[in-house]
C-alpha positions in Angstrom: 83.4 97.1 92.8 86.9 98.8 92.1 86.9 102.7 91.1 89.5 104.2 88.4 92.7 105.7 90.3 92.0 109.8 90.8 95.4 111.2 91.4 94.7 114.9 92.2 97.0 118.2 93.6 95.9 119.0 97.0 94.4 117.0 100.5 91.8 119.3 99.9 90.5 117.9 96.6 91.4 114.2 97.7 89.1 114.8 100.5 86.2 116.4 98.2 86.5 113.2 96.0 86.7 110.9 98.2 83.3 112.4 100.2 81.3 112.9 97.1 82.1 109.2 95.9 81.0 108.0 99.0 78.0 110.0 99.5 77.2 109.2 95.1 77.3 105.4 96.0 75.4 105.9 99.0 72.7 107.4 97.5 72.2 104.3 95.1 71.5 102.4 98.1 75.0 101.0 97.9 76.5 100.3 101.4 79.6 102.2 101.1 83.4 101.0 102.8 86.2 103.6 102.7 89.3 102.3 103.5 92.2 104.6 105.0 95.7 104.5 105.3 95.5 106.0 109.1 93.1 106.1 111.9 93.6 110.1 111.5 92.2 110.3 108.1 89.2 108.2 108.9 88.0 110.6 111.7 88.8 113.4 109.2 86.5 111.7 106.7 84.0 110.8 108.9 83.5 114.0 110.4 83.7 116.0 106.9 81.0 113.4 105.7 79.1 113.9 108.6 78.5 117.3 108.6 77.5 118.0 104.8 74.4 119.2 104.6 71.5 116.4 103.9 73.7 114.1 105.1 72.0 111.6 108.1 75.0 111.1 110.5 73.1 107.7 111.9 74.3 106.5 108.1 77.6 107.1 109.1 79.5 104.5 111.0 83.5 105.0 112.2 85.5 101.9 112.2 88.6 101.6 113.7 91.0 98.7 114.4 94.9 97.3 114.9 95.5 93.6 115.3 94.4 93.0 118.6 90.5 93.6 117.6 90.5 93.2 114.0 88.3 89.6 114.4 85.3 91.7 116.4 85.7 95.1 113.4 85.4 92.4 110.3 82.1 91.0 111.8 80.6 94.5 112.3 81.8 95.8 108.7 79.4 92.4 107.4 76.5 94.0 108.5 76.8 97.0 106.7 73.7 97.8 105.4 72.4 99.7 102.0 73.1 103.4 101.9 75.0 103.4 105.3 78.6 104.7 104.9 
């Protein structure tokens, strides 16, 4: 599934939007995979994601890689299961 480009003004608001997307798909029992452009901004996601209220942290999985381990990440992101993020 591809989403429409959101171009928006402030970190703050790409955050919001990418969290409420995430947690919108999740909710359909959708197994959600954010992709980000640094390890930084995955931990910040995570840990925004992770601390909204209602949210289930066990449905939130961190993954993190470079070249040297990306064969062992791709076979965990497989087993992604419906509603985890």
């Amino acid at each position: 599934m591809r989403f429409a480009n959101i171009f928006v003004n402030s970190e703050n608001i790409w955050l919001r939007e990418i969290v409420e997307s995430a947690r919108t798909e999740a909710s359909k029992r959708r197994g959600v995979l954010i992709i980000c452009e640094t390890i930084a901004n995955a931990k910040r996601i995570e840990r925004i994601i992770k601390r909204r209220p209602g949210q289930n942290a066990d449905k939130v999985t961190l993954y993190v890689t470079n070249d040297a381990n990306q064969e062992f990440v791709t076979e965990q992101i497989e087993q992604i299961q419906e509603g985890t993020i």
